[in-house]
N, C-alpha and C positions, 0 to 999 in steps of 0.2 A: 765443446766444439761440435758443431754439429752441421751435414749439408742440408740446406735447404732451397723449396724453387722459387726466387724472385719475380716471377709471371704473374699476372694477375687471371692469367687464361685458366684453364680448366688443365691441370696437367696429366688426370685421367685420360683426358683427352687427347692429348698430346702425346701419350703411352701408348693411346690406341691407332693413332696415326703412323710411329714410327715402326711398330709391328705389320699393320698393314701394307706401309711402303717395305720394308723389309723382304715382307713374305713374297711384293710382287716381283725387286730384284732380282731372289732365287728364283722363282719363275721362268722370269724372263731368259735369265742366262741358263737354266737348267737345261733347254733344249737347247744352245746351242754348244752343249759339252762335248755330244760325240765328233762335232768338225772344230775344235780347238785340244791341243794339247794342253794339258790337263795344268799345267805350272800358269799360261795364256789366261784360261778359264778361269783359275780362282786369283788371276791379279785384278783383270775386271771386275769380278763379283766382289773384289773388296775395294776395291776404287768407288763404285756405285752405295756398299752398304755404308763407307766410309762418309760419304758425301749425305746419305740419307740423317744419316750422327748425328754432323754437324748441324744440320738444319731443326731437328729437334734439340739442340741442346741450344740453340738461337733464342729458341720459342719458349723453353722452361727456363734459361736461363739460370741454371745453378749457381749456387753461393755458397762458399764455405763460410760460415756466421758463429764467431767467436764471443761466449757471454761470458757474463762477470759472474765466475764462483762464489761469492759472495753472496747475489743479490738473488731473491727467489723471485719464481714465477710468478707474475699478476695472475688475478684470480679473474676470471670469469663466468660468469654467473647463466647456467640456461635454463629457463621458464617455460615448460611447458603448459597447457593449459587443457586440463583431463575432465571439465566438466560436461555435462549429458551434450550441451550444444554439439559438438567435437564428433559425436559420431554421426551425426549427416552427410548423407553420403549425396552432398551435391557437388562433388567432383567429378574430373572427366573417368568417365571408367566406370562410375561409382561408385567410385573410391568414399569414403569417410575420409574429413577431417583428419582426423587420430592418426591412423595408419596411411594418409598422407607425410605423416609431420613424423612419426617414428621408424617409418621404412627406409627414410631420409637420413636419420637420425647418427646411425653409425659413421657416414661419410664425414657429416660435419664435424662429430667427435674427431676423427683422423686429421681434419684438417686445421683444426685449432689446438689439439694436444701437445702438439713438440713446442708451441711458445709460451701456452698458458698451463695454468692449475685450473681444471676446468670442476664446477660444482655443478653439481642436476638436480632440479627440484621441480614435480611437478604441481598443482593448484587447482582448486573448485572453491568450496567454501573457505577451505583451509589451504595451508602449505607444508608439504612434504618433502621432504629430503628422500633423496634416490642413491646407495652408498658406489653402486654401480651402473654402467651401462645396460647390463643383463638385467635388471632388475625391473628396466621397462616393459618386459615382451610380456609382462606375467600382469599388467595394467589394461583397464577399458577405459573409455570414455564416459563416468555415469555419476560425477558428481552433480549434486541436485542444486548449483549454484557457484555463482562466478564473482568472486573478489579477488578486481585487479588492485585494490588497497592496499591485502593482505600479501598478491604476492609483490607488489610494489616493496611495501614495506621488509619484507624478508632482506632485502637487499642492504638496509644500514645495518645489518648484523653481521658482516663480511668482513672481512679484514684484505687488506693490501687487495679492493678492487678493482679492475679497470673497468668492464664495460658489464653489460648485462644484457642477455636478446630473451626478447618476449616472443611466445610466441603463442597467440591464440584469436578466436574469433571477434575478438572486442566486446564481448554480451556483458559489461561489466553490472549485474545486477542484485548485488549486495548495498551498504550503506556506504558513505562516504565519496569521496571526491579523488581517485586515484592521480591526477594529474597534479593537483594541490600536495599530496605527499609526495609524487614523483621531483615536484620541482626541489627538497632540502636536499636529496640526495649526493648531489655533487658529482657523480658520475654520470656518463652518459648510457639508455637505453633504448637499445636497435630495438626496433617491434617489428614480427613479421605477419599478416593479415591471412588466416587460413581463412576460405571460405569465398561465397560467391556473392556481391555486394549487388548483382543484379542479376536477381535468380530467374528474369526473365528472356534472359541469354541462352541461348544455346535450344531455345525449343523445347525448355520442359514446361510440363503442364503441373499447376500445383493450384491448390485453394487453401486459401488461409484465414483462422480467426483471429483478425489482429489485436481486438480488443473488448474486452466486457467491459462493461461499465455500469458498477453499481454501487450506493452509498454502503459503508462500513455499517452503518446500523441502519435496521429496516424495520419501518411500522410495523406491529401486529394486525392482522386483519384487516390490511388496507394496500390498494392496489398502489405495485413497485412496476416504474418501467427499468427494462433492462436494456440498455444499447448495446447493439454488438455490430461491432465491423469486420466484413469481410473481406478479402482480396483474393482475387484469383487472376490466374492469366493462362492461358491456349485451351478457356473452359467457355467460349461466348456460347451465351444459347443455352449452356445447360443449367437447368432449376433442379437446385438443391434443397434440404431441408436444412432447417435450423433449430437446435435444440437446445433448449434450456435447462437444465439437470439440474437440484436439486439436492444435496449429497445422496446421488448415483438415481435420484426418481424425477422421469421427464414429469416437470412443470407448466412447459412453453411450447409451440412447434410455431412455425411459420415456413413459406417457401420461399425462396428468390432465384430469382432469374439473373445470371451471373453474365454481366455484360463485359465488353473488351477493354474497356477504360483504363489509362492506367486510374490508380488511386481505390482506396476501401467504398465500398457499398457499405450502407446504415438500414440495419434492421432492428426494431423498436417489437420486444413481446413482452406482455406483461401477465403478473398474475399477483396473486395474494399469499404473505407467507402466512401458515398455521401455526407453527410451532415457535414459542422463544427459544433463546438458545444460538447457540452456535452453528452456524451451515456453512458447507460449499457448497458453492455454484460453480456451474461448467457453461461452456456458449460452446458447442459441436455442430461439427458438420461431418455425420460420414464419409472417412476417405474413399476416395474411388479409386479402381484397382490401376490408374495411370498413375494417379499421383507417385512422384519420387520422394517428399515429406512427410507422410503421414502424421508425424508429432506435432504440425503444427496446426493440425485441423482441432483442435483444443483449447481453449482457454479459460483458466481456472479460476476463483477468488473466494475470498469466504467474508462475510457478511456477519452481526449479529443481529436477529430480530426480536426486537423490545417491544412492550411498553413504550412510546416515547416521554418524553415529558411535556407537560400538559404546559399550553400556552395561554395565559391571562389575562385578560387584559378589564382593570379598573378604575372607574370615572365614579370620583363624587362634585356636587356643585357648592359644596361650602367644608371647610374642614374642622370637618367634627370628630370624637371621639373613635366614633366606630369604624372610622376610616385608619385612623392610627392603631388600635387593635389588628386589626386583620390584615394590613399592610407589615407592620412588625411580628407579632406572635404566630402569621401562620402564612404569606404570602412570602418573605423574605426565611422563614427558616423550613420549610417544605421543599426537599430533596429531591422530587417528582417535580416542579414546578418553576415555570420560568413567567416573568409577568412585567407586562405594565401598567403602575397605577399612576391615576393624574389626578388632583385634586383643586382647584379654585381658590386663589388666593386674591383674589380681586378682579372683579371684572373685566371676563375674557382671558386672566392673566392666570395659567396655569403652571403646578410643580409638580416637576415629574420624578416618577424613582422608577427605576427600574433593572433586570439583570439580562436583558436582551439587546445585544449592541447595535444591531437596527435602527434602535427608537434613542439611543442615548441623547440626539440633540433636539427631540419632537417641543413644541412648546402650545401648541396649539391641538384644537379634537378633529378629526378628521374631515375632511371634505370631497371625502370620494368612498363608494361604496365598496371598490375593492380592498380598502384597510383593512377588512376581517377577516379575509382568509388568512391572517396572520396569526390568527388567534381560534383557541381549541373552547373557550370558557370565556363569555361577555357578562360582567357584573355591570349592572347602573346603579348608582344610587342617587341620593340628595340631590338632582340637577333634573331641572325643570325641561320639557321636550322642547320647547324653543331654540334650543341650543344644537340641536340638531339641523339637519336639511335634509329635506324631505328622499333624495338621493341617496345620503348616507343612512337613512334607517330600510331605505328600502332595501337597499345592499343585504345590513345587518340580517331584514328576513329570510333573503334569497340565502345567508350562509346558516343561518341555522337551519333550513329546509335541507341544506345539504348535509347535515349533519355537526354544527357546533354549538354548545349548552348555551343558555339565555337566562339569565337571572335577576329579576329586579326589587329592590331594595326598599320598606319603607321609608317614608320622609316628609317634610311638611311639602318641599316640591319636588314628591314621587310620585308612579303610580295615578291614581286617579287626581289628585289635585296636582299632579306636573302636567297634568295634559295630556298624558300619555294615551286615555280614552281612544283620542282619534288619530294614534298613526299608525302606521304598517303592522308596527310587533306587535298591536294589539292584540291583533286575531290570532296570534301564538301562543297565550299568556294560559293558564290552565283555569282562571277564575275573571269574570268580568269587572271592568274598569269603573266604578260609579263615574266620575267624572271631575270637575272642580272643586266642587264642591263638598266631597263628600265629608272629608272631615278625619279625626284623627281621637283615636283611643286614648284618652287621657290616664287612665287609671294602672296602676302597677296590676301585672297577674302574672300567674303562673301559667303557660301555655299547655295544652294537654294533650299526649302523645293519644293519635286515634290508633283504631285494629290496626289501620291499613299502614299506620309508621311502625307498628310494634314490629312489624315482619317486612320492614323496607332497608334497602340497603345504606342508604343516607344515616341509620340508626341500629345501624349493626353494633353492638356491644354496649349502647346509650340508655337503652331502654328504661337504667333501674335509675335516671338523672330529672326522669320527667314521671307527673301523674297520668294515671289513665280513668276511665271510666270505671273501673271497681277496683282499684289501688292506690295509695297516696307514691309521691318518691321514693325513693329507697336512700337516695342524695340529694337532698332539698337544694337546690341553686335557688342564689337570685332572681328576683323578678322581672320580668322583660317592663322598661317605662312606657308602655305605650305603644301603638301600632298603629298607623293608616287603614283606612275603612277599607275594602274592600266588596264586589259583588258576590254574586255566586257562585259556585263552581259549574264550570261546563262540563259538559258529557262525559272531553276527555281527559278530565282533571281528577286528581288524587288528593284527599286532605290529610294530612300527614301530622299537622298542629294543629289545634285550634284554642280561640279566646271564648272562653264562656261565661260570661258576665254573672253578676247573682240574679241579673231579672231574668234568667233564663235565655234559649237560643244559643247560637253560634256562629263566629266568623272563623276564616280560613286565616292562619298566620301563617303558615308554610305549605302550600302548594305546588305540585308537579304535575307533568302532563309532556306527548310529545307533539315534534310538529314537524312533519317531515323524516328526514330522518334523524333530526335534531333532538334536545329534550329540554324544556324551560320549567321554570318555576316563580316564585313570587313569595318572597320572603317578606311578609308587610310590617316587622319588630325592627328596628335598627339599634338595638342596646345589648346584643352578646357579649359585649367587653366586658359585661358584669357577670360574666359566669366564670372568664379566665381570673377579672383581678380580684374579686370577692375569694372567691374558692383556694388562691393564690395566699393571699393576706393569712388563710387561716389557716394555710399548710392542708390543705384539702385538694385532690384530684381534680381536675378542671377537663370538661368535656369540649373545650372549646375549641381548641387545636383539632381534633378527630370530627367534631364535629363537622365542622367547614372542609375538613380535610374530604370528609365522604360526599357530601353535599356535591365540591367541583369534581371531584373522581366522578357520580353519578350522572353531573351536566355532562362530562366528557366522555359519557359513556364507558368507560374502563370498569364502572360495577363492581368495582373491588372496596375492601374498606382497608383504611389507613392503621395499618396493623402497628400497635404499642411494641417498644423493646425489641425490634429487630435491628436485624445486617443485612444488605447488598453489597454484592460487589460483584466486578467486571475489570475484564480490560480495557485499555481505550480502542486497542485495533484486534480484531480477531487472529488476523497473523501477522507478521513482522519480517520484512528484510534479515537477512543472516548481516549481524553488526548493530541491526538497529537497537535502541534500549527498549522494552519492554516497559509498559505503565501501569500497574495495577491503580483502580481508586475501587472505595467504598462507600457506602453511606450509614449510618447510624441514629436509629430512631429511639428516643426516651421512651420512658411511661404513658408519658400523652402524646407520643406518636409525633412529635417535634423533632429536628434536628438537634443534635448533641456533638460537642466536641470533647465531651471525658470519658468519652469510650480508649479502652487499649486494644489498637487494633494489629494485627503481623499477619503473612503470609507466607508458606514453603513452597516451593518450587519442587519437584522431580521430573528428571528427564532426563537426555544426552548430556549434558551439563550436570550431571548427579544432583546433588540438593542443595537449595539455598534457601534461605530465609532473609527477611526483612523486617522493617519495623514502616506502618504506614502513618504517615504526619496529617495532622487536621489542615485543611486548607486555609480554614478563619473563615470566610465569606463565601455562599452561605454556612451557618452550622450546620455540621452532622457531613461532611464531606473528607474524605481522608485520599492519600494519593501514597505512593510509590513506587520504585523505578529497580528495573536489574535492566546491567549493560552486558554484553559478551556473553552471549548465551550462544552454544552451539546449534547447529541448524537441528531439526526435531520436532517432537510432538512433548508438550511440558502438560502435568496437573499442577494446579494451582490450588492451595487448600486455604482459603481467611479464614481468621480467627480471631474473636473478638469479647473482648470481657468492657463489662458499662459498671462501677459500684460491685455487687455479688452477682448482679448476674452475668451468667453467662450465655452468647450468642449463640446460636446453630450455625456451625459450620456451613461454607460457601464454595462448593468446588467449582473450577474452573478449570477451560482448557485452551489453548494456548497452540501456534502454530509458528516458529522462526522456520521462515523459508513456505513452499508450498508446493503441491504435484503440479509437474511441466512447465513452473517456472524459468527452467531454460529453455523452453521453445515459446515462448510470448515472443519470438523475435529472433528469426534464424540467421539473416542475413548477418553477412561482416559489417562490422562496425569501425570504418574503416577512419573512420573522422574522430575516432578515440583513441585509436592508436597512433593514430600523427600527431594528435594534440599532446601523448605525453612522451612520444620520442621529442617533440620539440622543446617541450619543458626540462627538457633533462639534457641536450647537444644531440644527440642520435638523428637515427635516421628512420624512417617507416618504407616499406618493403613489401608488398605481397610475395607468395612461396614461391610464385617462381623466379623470384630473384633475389631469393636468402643466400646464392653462394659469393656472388658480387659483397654481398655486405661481408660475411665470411673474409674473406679474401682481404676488404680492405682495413677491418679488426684484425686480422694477423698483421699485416701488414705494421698496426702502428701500435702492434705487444713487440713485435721484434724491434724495432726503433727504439723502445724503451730500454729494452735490456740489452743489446747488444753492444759491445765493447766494439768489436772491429768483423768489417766483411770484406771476405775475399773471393770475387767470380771465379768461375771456374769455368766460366766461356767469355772470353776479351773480343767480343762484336770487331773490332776488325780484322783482327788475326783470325778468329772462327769464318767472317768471310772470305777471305783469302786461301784459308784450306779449305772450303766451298768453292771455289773458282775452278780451284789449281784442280781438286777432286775430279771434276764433271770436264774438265779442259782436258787433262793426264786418259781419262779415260775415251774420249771422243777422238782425240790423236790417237792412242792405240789399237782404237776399234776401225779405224781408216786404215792404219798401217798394215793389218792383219784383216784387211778387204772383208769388214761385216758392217752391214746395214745399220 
């Protein structure tokens, strides 16, 4: 048994009213003590304190409230939400968030404790149990991240619950869908809305960086725009800087001139990353000494800068052998490489393969000159230039000018007898075109690596596969069948192979050169499939994967040579949501620098999450690709170590690093989020609330825990009789005060 106030009013309130009316009755009557006898005196003063009672106890309405011994108090559940958001002090006063919601904090405890079993738990990334009230004063606001999932979720771990109140800014920015778990729960959750959802109320002056915008993985050596949006409001007129940082080194600057508008401003600066690897980037804007946020003139992201993968794109006009070689053994299992080949299957009537999803339903060659910038590496082969328009090759020169490799292939119609003599990409080729006629090398030979290939990067580690001028092979290959004539070499051409007949002289069989900022070549053999299957058949090393490998690496300018026997690996995102799963993949290169899937590949983790291991699975398609996955990794900074054994040997290790969550993540977004917390009081029966009207809901949550457990109530002020001794009070006393002649 217990009394309690059936009021829905504020009954602090209503405490402090009937003190106030109290203190003025003594007052009132206190002066007029010396001209009343003193018995007079204090029947008044209690006729009026009498009367003052009654009228508060109208108002609280007392209740003697009788529960069932038996039955325990429902549980109710309070959620605070202690992540960095929380201490912004965009309240009136400014006050922080935080110690808005905790200064408060003891009241609401008083007022929900005589009906319920109340539990405190406060939330950021994680969720915390609090064993006491006191436990709070000794907390800040400075978790690096908000899952309302996590603290959603805490709640089906409860026993005998009735209701739950949230109470936080809505910045819900972890992984998952808090509304989507909210709705199994089966209990209802009040949400209460801290924060100011239109922070441009009230006259304060703020600037903000709402957004950076930059792809997860970033070209090497090639210009990144970065978008960034700002908003500001009570700042028109004033130009700002804008800075692009680097992990902590400006990159970027630009100004803008911050107009009244509502809505972001879009600023575009760009630069070149230097280094692969992992970075964060920042988009800043100096706070000024008015701003009331300064956190959120910030915004963070991290990026990694690659190598990209090299985009292919090859066309032959009849399908012949060496189309299927280099399509199979080095286009389709190269890990670096994404491509499309088309090849002629009948007049006009092309088959495509390809692993770029763009082009998956293309069936036809292109008819517009913008198709190239699609592509980082243009092969021609066996197809006659008729098949072109004039349009479309003019394109093709205009992108190799801008810098994409250009290569063409002997053929009976390549090259000089496709006609190629007389169009655009001629004048880019490193060697002159004879013409139609020129004709075609009949005889088997061995090509002969000159100086200038011995020490070219196309034949980085090759050298000992081909004759030179005072050496024979050192690994005799097959004989190339044949070659297309070609002219001479131009100025700016490099002969790298040549055919040298027994009657003496020499042609160019592999030629390079650049054009622009591009770089072409002219391969005039079309039979290297005899160096992979020959060399293959007889359990012999085959140059031909590496070969082609370094060839397009050289068109695409990356200048690296396709290294035998390694490991790569990465993540897929540089950093990751707190919840999200983490992706490792790998790649894995044979003896001839080909994709492999009988590598054993694994990876350990260390971090906030202590250590984990994995085992990574080959994808199938293409070879040499491996992947996998850790889920529920705590927020943090994680190393990543691969590891990988192919047969006896063994890999060089691959460190990595790894970022779940990231710096001022909770200020990408200060405002209330207030359309998130409606959505999942709704999903669950509740109600949503901003804080200054958390005691109403209060109020009507007790209201229906006592309903539940109450057996029997008995008032303890009967509204008519309480009025009537109201009446009779201020009547009794007004007749007396006439009878005994006072005013």
């Amino acid at each position: 048994m217990q009394v309690i106030f059936a009021t829905p009013a504020n009954v602090t309130l209503i405490v402090g009213l009937l003190v106030l009316a109290s203190a003025a009755s003594v007052w009132t009557y206190w002066w007029l003590r010396p001209s009343l006898p003193r018995r007079r005196w204090l029947v008044l003063l209690a006729l009026r304190l009498s009367a003052v009672s009654i009228a508060a106890m109208l108002l609280a309405r007392p209740v003697v409230s009788i529960t069932n011994a038996s039955r325990s108090k429902p549980t109710v559940c309070l959620l605070l939400d202690r992540s960095a958001s929380m201490s912004i002090r965009d309240l009136a006063g400014g006050r922080s968030r935080w110690r808005a919601v905790t200064s408060r904090l003891p009241a609401w405890w008083a007022k929900l404790e005589p009906t319920a079993a109340l539990r405190l738990f406060v939330f950021g990334d994680t969720v915390r149990p609090l064993e006491s009230l006191g436990a709070i004063e000794t907390l800040e606001a400075n978790a690096t991240a908000t899952s309302l999932v996590e603290a959603v979720r805490v709640l089906s771990q409860l026993e005998n619950l009735q209701a739950a109140v949230l109470i936080s800014d809505g910045q819900h920015n972890a992984a998952g869908d808090p509304v989507a778990v909210a709705e199994s729960l089966g209990v209802p959750v009040y949400t209460v809305g801290v924060g100011s959802s239109a922070v441009r109320q009230g006259g304060l002056r703020d600037v903000q960086v709402v957004d950076l915008a930059l792809p997860d993985e970033l070209p090497l050596n090639n210009q990144v725009r970065a978008r960034v949006l700002v908003d500001a409001f009570g700042c028109e007129g004033i130009v700002v800087p804008v800075l692009l940082m680097e992990d902590g080194r400006k990159v970027a600057e630009t100004e803008l001139r911050l107009d009244g508008r509502r809505g972001a401003q879009e600023v575009e600066l760009t630069f070149a990353p230097k280094e692969e690897g992992l970075h964060t980037y920042a988009a800043e804007v100096p706070p000024r000494p008015f701003e009331r946020i300064p956190q959120n003139n910030r915004r963070t992201t991290m990026a990694r800068v690659t190598a990209r993968q090299i985009r292919v794109f090859y066309v032959e006009g009849t399908l012949r052998a060496e189309y299927g070689a280099l399509v199979e053994h080095f286009l389709a299992r190269d890990p670096d490489i994404v491509f499309l080949a088309m090849v002629q299957i009948r007049p006009n009537v092309f088959l495509t393969r390809t692993n770029m999803d763009q082009f998956r339903t293309i069936r036809s060659l292109p008819r517009a000159g913008t198709f190239w910038s699609a592509f980082d590496v243009v092969i021609i082969g066996d197809i006659d230039a008729s098949y072109w328009t004039q349009q479309v090759l003019e394109g093709l020169r205009e992108r190799v000018r801008e810098g994409a490799g250009l290569l063409l292939l002997g053929g009976y119609h390549a090259l000089g007898p496709g006609g190629y003599a007389e169009t655009p990409i001629a004048e880019l080729l490193p060697v002159d075109l004879i013409g139609k006629n020129a004709g075609q090398v009949e005889e088997d030979f061995h090509p002969v690596l000159t100086v200038a290939g011995e020490g070219h990067d196309i034949f980085t580690g090759l050298q000992g596969f081909f004759p030179t001028s005072s050496r024979p092979a050192q690994h005799p290959l097959p004989p190339l069948r044949g070659a297309t004539r070609v002219g001479a070499t131009r100025p700016t051409g490099i002969v790298l192979l040549e055919y040298r007949p027994h009657s003496g002289g020499s042609m160019p069989v592999l030629a390079v050169g650049v054009a622009g900022k591009g770089r072409t070549a002219v391969f005039a053999a079309d039979t290297t499939r005899l160096w992979y299957q020959a060399t293959r058949a007889l359990g012999r090393q085959s140059p031909f994967v590496r070969f082609w490998g370094q060839l397009v690496r050289w068109l695409a300018g990356r200048g690296t040579s396709t290294a035998t026997l390694t490991m790569t690996a990465r993540t897929t995102k540089p950093w990751y949501r707190p919840g999200e799963i983490v992706q490792i993949e790998a790649e894995a290169r044979d003896e001839e620098g080909a994709g492999t899937n009988d590598a054993a590949i694994a990876a350990t983790l260390t971090g906030p999450g202590g250590k984990r291991e994995l085992k990574l699975d080959p994808l199938g398609t293409p070879p040499g690709k491996y992947t996998g996955s850790v889920p529920d990794l705590p927020p943090g900074k994680y190393t990543i170590v691969v590891q990988g054994k192919l047969g006896d040997h063994t890999f060089e290790p691959v460190e990595l690093q790894v970022e779940i969550g990231r710096p001022n993540l909770e200020f990408d977004n200060v405002t209330l989020n207030a359309e998130l917390l409606k959505a999942l009081a709704n999903a669950t029966g509740g109600q949503y609330v901003p804080l200054e009207l958390v005691d109403r809901v209060l109020d009507e949550l007790r209201l229906q825990i006592r309903q539940r457990v109450v057996v029997r109530e008995v008032p303890l002020a009967w509204p008519p009789g309480c009025w009537t001794l109201f009446v009779l009070a201020l009547s009794a006393e007004w007749f007396l005060r006439r009878k005994w002649r006072l005013r």
